[in-house]
Phi, psi and omega in degrees: 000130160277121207256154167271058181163132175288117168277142173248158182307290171250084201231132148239147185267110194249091184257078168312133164271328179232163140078039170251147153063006175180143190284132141104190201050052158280126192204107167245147174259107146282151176220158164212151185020063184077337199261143163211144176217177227210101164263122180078151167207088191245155169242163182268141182250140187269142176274174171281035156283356199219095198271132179091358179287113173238000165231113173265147185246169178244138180280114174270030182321291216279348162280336185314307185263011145334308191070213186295359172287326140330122206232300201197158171228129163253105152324090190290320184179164186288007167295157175285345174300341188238325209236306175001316185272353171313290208279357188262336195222004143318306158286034137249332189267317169072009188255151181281133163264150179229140180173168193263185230275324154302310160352283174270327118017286172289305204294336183285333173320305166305316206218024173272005170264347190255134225300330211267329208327297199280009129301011171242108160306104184237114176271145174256123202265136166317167142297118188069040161291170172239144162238131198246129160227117178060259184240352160245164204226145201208152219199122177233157199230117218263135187246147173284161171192273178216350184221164177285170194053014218264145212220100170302144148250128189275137179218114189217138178270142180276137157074000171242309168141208198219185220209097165268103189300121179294312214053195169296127186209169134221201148285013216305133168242006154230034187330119167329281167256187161091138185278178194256154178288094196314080176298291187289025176252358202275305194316317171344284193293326182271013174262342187266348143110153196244133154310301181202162159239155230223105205241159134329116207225353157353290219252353200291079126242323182294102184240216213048185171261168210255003151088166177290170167255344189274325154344301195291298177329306187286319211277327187270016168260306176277335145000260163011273165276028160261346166288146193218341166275205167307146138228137161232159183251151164208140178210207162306127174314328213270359194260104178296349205268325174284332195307296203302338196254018178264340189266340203273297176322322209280290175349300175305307197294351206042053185219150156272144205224148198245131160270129168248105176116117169335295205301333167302301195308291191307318183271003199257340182275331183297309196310297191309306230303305193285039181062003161287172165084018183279349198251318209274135201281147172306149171270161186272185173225173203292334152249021156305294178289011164294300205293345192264158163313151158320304190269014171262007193222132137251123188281118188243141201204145184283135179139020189280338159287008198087350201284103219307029129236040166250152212310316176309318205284343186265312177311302197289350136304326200072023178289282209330131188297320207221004169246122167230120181238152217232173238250138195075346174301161196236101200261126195258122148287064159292066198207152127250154192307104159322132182292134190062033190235348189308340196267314184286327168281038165225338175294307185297292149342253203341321168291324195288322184317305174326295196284004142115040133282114190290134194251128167233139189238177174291328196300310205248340174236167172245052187287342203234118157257167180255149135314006182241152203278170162277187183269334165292308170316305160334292186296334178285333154337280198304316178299337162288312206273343164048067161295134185292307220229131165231133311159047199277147191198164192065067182163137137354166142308312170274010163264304179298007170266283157334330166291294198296346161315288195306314172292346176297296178322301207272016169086027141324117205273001199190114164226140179257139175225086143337132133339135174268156222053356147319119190239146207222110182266122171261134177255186183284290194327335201091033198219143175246169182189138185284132183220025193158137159253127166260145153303119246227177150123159168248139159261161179251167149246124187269143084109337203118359188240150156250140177202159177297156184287347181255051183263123209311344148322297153321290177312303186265013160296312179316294175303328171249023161288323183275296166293323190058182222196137191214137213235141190231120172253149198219137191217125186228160179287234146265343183262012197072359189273141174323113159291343194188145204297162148344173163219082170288129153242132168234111218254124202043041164245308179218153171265107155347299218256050153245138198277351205262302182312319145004286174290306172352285169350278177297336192283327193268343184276287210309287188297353179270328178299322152338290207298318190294313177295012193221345209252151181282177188288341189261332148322282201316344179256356172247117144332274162348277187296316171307296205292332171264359164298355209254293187302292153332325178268002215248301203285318173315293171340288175317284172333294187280354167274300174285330177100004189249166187209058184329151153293144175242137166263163133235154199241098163241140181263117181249140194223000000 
């Protein structure tokens, strides 16, 4: 492949694809001398801007034609955010994944249903493993976090120097599950020296510290017990360290606890395998917890972001075949919203408010820590790791401002906020500098297919979110004259069965029959020319009664 732009010998090149500018879809590229490899592959959740969508992917064109140049893809921890995009964009990268031993755990999970699943090389990397692919050499440095295994990687070139990818961390000194954030391999590394650090940028707004998971533990043990009905819970599928401590509460409680939702079933089974969960009582499964009391049971349920077919989201409808909760019942958040998920998780409150359920948030409680460091848990980073350069990913904009401020506070001589597809020469000297655009961009998963977000699917979902939509069948003869009246629909303009909408109706079958009696005889003799004529007068119609401007179809039939 010819790239846009030359590498030099003591550089490594750095191209994000994902997870600039917006939380999830993380996909970063290092390169050196021609060689490259790929930290993360995660995907992104589409908001209710984009209606039938629920998963965004980051476009892997440009690792795709590396071809064999392309070395490997490494794995930081086991979030969908990071890992996600396997199973929709492997056949296309075609490369051995590498992660530790829960990591790939999740990732075999994931793709043991897709037909290519036993063609994908998932190497199990140790704890505090090393890895060599070409000129680079990699390290991994185990960080606490909201899931086990969450992982730095020292990504260092012989003769340019090394470069730290964070991934996801905080500071935890006691963590449930999960290992403690390796101060003394970070101080190491900042003695033997970092170029840059390529950081976490979630919390850089935020300031203190992001707090313990054993804190969260103690406070849902006395929770708990102000409830004498149901409790559910609902969290991260993937945050094992809350499972246990939920299980630890229900336990003070005399109480038991049910996984509502596959994806709990899945992390609770990868979890035992790779040894966690050693404290934590087996879980039941809903109809086991039919048999027990109210006041014996706690539900942990998949939904915490809203998402309209997960198990929380379905309790609050009464759609769920085998959970129910009822007035005095008690709804746990132990989460926080992900941006843009807040409207659909305030729909789901709301029914339980109706239906006399106690909503309990971080707001009313202190149940939830984030997994992401704060601005104190930063700064003690950059003083260990004394980075030239810093480099913030994972985070909107106004987080990657706030990051690169703070390192800037903290004697950073350079902090950079790449694009995705942007490319970033780290030079040895310690200077970073934009040398080149790759093709960049988010794909949806459509339907079961990935196509780009401006995929005309998409587009007239969107337009008829907005508009609604009017489909006109028109049936004419060989000279073009009407054979028969028009047939209007307008599907979210009008109701059929409204005696006021009717009219409409007729009023819109009347101007099309006009326009088709009016028109010259050599239009009136083209398909073609008829159908948008039709389509224009149809949509005009619309347009001055409602203010709208539907998708318009026309079905026309020449007899």
């Amino acid at each position: 492949m010819t790239l846009p732009f030359e590498m030099k010998e003591d550089s490594i090149y750095m191209a994000p694809l994902g997870g600039c500018g917006f939380f999830g879809a993380n996909m970063t590229l290092y390169g050196h001398n021609g060689k490259w490899i790929m930290v993360d592959c995660g995907l992104g959740f589409a908001d209710d801007t984009m209606p039938g969508v629920d998963v965004l992917l980051p476009d892997p064109t440009f690792a795709q034609e590396l071809g064999d140049d392309l070395l490997a893809i490494v794995l930081t921890h086991g979030h969908e955010d990071h890992i996600g995009a396997i199973p929709h964009l492997w056949p296309r990268l075609r490369k051995p994944l590498y992660a530790t031993r829960f990591t790939a755990g999740r990732i075999l999970k994931a793709i043991d249903d897709q037909q290519w699943g036993p063609e994908a090389r998932v190497h199990e990397v140790p704890p505090r493993g090393r890895l060599d692919f070409g000129p680079f050499h990699i390290e991994y440095i185990p960080m606490a976090h909201s899931i086990p295994e969450a992982n730095a990687l020292a990504i260092s070139v012989r003769g340019v120097g090394a470069i730290l990818h964070t991934g996801d961390w905080k500071l935890d000194t006691d963590p449930v599950e999960g290992a403690l954030t390796d101060e003394k391999a970070l101080k190491k590394l900042g003695e033997t020296g970092v170029l840059a650090l390529v950081g976490d940028s979630t919390n850089a707004m935020v300031p203190g510290h992001s707090g313990s998971e054993r804190t969260v533990q103690k406070n849902l043990v006395d929770l708990f017990g102000e409830f004498k009905d149901k409790i559910a819970v609902t969290c991260f599928a993937t945050n094992v360290a809350r499972l246990s401590s939920i299980d630890a509460a229900a336990k003070a409680n005399g109480r038991q606890v049910c996984l509502v939702g596959r994806s709990l079933w899945k992390t609770e089974e990868v979890a035992r395998q790779s040894g966690y969960l050693k404290d934590t009582r087996p879980f039941i499964d809903e109809d086991e917890a039919g048999l027990l009391k109210d006041d014996e049971i706690v539900y942990i349920c998949t939904g915490s972001q809203g998402e309209p077919r997960s198990a929380l989201a379905k309790i609050s409808g009464e759609e769920h075949p085998r959970v129910r909760l009822r007035p005095d019942d008690t709804v746990i958040f132990s989460s926080r919203a992900i941006p843009g998920n807040q409207r659909a998780i305030d729909r789901m409150k709301n029914r339980f408010y109706a239906a006399g359920v106690n909503v309990i948030t971080d707001r009313e409680a202190p149940i939830h820590v984030s997994g992401h460091p704060y601005r104190e848990e930063l700064k003690q980073l950059y003083a260990w790791t004394k980075p030239k350069i810093s480099i913030p990913v994972h985070g909107e904009q106004m987080q990657l401002e706030k990051h690169a401020a703070l390192a800037r506070e903290c004697g950073v001589e350079q902090a950079v906020m790449p694009a995705n597809g942007q490319v970033l020469e780290i030079a040895a000297e310690g200077i970073a500098s934009y040398v080149g655009e790759v093709q960049s961009g988010i794909l949806a998963v459509e339907g079961g297919r990935v196509v780009a977000v401006d995929h005309e699917a998409i587009l007239t979902r969107k337009r008829m979110m907005f508009n609604g939509s009017a489909v006109v069948t028109v049936v004419v003869d060989a000279n073009g004259r009407l054979a028969a009246p028009p047939k209007v629909t307008a599907l979210g303009l009008l109701d059929e069965n409204s005696d006021l909408d009717a009219q409409y109706i007729a009023d819109a079958v009347r101007e099309i029959k006009n326009a088709v009696a009016n028109a010259p005889k050599e239009l009136r003799a083209d398909d073609d020319a008829l159908s948008e004529m039709i389509r224009v007068t149809a949509r005009r119609f619309f347009n001055a009664r409602f203010d709208r401007k539907p998708q318009t179809r026309v079905h026309l039939v020449r007899i």
